[in-house]
C-alpha positions, 0 to 999 in steps of 0.5 A, a space after each residue: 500500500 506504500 508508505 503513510 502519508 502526512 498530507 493534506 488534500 482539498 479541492 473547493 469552491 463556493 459549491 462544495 468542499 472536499 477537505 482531507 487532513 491529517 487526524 489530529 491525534 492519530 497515527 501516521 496513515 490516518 485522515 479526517 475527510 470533511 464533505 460539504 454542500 452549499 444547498 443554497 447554490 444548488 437551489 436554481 439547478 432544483 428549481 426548489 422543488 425538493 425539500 430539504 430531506 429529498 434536496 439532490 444536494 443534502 441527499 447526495 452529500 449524504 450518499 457521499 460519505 457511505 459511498 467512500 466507506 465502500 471505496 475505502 474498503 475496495 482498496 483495504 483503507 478502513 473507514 471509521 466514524 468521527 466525531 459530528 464536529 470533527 471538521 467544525 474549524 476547517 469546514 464551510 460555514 454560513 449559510 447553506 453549507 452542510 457537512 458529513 465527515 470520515 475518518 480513514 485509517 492506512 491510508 496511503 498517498 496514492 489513495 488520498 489523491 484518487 479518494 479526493 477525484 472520486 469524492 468530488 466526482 461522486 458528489 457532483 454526479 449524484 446532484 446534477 443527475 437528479 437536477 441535470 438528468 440531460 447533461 454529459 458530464 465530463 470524464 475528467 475532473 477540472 479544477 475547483 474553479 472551472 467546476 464552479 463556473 461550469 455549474 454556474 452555467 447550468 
């Protein structure tokens, strides 16, 4: 799996946020994985047709974090819970922004960088299908500022 890494990855914009940090605390290898939505952005795609629970945005964010748990395990990185303010100092805050989070254990670097393409991949597939059912989605993923400028296009 290679040697543990003591990195940090993110990529953001004004619609979402994926933050992965080393643990504070924990052993070399173990990371705090911070997901997060602004709903409030994503309201013009819904057309403010769903509630808050069926929202495409806070349904899909919450998907996220069991779909990592499942691609953790694919490549033998244990997830785990963390506490629910786990990533109260380095998430989003104000209005709009919701959150899950993840710990992961023996995590190698390798991982870390294809865990954050599949979180940001995962999480904007799952919104803009419900919201976009139409649009073809690029394959590879762009910055964190082209995406924004992307979804602000639709």
């Amino acid at each position: 799996m290679g040697g543990p890494s003591r990195s940090s990855h993110e990529y953001r914009n004004d619609f979402l946020s994926v933050m992965i940090r080393p643990a504070a605390g924990e052993r070399a290898g173990a990371f705090l994985c911070c997901f997060s939505i602004n709903i409030s952005r994503f309201t013009p795609l819904s057309r403010g047709s769903f509630g808050i629970c069926s929202n495409p945005a806070f349904k899909g964010l919450q998907l996220l974090r069991a779909d990592v748990s499942a691609f953790a395990r694919e490549k033998s990185v244990t997830p785990k819970s963390a506490g629910e303010k786990a990533c109260a100092d380095i998430s989003p805050r104000g209005h709009g922004w919701y959150h899950e989070n993840l710990l992961i254990e023996n995590a190698s670097e390798t991982f870390l960088q294809e865990l954050l393409r599949f979180s940001v991949t995962s999480l904007v597939r799952k919104v803009l299908m419900v919201c976009r059912p139409d649009l073809e989605l690029p394959d590879e993923l762009p910055d964190a500022q082209a995406l924004q400028k992307y979804i602000e296009s639709l």
